[in-house]
C-alpha positions as CSV (number, residue, x, y, z in Angstrom):
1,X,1.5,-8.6,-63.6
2,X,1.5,-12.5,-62.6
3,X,1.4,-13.3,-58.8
4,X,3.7,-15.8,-57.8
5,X,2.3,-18.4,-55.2
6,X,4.4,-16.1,-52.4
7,X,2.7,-12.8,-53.1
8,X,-0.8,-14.9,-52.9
9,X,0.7,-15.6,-49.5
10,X,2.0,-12.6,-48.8
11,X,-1.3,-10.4,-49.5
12,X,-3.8,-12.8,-47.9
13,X,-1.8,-12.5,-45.1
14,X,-2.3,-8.8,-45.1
15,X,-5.7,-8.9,-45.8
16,X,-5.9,-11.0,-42.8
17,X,-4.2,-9.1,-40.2
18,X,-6.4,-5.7,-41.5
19,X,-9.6,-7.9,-41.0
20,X,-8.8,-9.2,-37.7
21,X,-7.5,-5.8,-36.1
22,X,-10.7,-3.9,-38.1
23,X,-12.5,-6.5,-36.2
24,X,-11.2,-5.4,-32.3
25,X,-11.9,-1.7,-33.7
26,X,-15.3,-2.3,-34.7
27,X,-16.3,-4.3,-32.5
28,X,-15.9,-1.2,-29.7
29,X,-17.9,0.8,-32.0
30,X,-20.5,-2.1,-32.0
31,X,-20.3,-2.9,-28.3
32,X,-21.4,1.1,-27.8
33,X,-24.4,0.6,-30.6
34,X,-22.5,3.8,-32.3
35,X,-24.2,4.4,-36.0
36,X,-21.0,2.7,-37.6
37,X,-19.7,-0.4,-35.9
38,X,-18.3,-4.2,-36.7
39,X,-18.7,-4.8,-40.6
40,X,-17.9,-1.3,-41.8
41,X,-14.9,-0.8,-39.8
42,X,-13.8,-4.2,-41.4
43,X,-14.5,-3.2,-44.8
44,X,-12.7,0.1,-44.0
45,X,-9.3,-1.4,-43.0
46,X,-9.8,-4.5,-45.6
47,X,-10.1,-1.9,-48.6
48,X,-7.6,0.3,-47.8
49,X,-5.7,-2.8,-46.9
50,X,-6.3,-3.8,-50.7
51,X,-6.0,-0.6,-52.3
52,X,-2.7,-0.3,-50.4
53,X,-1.8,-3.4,-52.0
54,X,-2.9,-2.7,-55.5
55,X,-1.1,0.8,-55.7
56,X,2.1,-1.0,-54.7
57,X,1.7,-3.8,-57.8
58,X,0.2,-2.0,-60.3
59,X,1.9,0.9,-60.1
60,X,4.4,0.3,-63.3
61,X,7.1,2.8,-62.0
62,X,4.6,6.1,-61.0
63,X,4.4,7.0,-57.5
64,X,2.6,4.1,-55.8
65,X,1.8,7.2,-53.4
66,X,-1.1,8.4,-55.3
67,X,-3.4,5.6,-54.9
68,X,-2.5,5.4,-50.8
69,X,-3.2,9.3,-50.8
70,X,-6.6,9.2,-52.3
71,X,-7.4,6.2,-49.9
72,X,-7.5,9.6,-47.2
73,X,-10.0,11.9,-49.3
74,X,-12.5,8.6,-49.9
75,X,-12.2,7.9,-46.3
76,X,-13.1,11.7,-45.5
77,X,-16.7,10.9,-46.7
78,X,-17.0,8.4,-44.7
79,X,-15.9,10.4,-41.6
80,X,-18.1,13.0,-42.7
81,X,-21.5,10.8,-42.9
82,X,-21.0,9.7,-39.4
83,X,-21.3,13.0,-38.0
84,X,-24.4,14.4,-37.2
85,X,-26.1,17.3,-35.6
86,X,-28.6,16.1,-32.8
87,X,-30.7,18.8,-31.4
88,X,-27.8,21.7,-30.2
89,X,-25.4,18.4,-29.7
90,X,-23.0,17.0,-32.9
91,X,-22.6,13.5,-32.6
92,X,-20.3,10.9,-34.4
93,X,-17.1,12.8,-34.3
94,X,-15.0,9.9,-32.2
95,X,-16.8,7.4,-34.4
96,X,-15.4,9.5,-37.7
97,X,-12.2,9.5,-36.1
98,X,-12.2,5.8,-35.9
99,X,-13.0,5.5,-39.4
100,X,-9.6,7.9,-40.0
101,X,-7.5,6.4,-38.3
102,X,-9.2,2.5,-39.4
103,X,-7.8,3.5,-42.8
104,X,-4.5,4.2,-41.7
105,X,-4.7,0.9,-39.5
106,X,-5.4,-0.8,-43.2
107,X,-2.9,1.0,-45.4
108,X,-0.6,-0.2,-42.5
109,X,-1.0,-4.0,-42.8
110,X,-1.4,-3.4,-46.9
111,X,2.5,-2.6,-46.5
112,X,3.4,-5.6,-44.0
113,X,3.9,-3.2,-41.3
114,X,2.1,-5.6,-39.1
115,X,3.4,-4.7,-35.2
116,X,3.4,-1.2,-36.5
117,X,-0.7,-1.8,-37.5
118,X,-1.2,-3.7,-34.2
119,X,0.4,-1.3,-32.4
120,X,-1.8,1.8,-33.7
121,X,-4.7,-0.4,-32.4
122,X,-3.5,-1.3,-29.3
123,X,-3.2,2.7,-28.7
124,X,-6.5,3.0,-30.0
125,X,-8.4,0.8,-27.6
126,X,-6.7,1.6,-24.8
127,X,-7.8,5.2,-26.0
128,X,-11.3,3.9,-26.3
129,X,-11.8,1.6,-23.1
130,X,-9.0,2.7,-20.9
131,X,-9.5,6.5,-21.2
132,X,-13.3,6.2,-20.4
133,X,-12.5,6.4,-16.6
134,X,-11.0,9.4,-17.2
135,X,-13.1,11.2,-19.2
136,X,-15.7,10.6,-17.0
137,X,-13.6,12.0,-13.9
138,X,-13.0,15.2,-16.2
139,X,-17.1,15.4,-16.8
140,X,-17.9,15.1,-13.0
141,X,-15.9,18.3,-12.3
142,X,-16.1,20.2,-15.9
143,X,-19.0,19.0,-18.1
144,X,-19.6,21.2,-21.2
145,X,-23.1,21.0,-22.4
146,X,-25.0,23.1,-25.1
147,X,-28.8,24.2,-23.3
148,X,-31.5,25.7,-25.7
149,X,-34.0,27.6,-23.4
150,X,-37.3,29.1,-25.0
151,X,-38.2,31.9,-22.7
152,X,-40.9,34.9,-23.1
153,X,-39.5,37.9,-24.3
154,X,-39.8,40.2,-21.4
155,X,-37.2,42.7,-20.2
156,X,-34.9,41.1,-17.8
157,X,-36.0,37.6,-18.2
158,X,-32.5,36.7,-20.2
159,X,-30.3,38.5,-17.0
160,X,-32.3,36.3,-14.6
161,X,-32.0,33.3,-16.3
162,X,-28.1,33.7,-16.2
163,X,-27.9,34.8,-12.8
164,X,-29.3,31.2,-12.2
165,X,-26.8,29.7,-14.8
166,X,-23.9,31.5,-12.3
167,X,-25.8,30.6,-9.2
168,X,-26.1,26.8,-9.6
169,X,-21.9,26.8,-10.0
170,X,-21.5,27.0,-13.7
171,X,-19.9,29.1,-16.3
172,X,-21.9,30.1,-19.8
173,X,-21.0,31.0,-22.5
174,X,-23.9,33.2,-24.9
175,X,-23.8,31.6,-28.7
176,X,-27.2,32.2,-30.5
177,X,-30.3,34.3,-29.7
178,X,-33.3,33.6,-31.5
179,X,-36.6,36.6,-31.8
180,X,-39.8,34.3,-32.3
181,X,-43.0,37.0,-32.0
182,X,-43.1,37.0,-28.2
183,X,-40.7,34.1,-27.6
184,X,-37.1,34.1,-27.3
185,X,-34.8,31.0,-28.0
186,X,-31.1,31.2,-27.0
187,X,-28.4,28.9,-27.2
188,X,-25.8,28.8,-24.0
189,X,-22.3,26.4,-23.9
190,X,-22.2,25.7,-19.9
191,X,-19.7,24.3,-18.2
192,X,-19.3,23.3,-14.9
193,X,-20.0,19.9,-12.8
194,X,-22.4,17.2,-13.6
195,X,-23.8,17.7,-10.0
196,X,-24.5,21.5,-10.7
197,X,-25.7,20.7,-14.2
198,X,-28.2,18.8,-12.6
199,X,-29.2,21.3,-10.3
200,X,-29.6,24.0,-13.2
201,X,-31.4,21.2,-15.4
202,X,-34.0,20.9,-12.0
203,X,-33.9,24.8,-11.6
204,X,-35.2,24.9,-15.0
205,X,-38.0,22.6,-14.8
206,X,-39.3,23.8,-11.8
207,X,-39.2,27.6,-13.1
208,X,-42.8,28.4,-14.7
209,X,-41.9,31.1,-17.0
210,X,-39.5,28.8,-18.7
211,X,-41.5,27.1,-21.9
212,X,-38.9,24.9,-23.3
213,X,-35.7,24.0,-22.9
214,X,-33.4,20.6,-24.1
215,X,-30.1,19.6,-24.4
């Protein structure tokens, strides 16, 4: 298939509208020093910007759907080699969901749905920037954070530990136990405020007969 002078036009252009609204996406991502920020956001919307393009030229009368479909599953990878497990914590999830929804940003402009694409990314960074306030108003009242606390294995020691848990103001949740000769590691989900979470975090490192714990 030849391209006339107007599609040249006509995909550059949408090359460059997915590079410069990849760029406001990624550029978040990089101003946060996440693990995946300004170039491979821009590669993410430019490719499935291109592919987009390519599915609709080449497609010689099959569904030019296929090609934009598998654009999804190859982005998948990507989401799923940003997220990672730190201690109890996973990490990366928003930054996975950016590269979804990048994609979708791309495939978008590959089309020449342009206010549609700048739209979506408007939404997007007001999601990012605008709702940060508010996320951090929900934390200061109802904070959920994953503890692992290695304790000695002595009758009673678990029931005390989450009469402190309760006593400090928060609410747990029990998700792993862990039998290590003597030791004993469990896993908790508490939520409550950041101010009580502090006071259990202090509780805990002032209580001698507590050998480990993180978060």
């Amino acid at each position: 298939m030849d391209f006339t002078n107007e599609d040249i036009y006509s995909n550059c252009l949408k090359l460059l509208v997915a590079l410069f609204l990849g760029s406001l996406m990624g550029a978040e991502r990089e101003y946060k020093s996440r693990n995946i920020g300004f170039r491979t956001i821009i590669l993410i919307t430019l490719g499935s910007a291109l592919f987009t393009i390519l599915s609709l030229n080449f497609s010689n009368g099959s569904d030019p759907g296929r090609i934009a479909s598998n654009i999804v599953t190859g982005v998948g990878f990507l989401g799923a080699g940003a997220i990672f497990r730190e201690g109890a914590n996973v990490k990366g999830v928003t930054t996975a969901a950016i590269i979804w929804i990048s994609a979708a940003v791309g495939m978008a402009c590959g089309i020449g749905q342009y206010e549609f694409a700048s739209l979506v990314t408007l939404f997007v960074l007001v999601v990012l920037i605008g709702f940060t306030g508010i996320q951090r108003f929900i934390d200061n009242y109802n904070k959920e954070i994953v503890y692992r606390i290695t304790m000695p294995n002595i009758i009673g020691m678990r029931a005390e530990i989450e009469k402190d848990i309760m006593e400090c103001g928060l609410k747990y949740f029990w998700i792993k136990q862990e039998k290590q000769n003597d030791t004993l590691i469990i896993n908790y989900e508490i939520r409550g405020s950041e101010k009580n979470h502090e006071k259990l975090l202090n509780h805990l490192a002032a209580t001698p007969t507590i050998k480990h714990f993180e978060i």
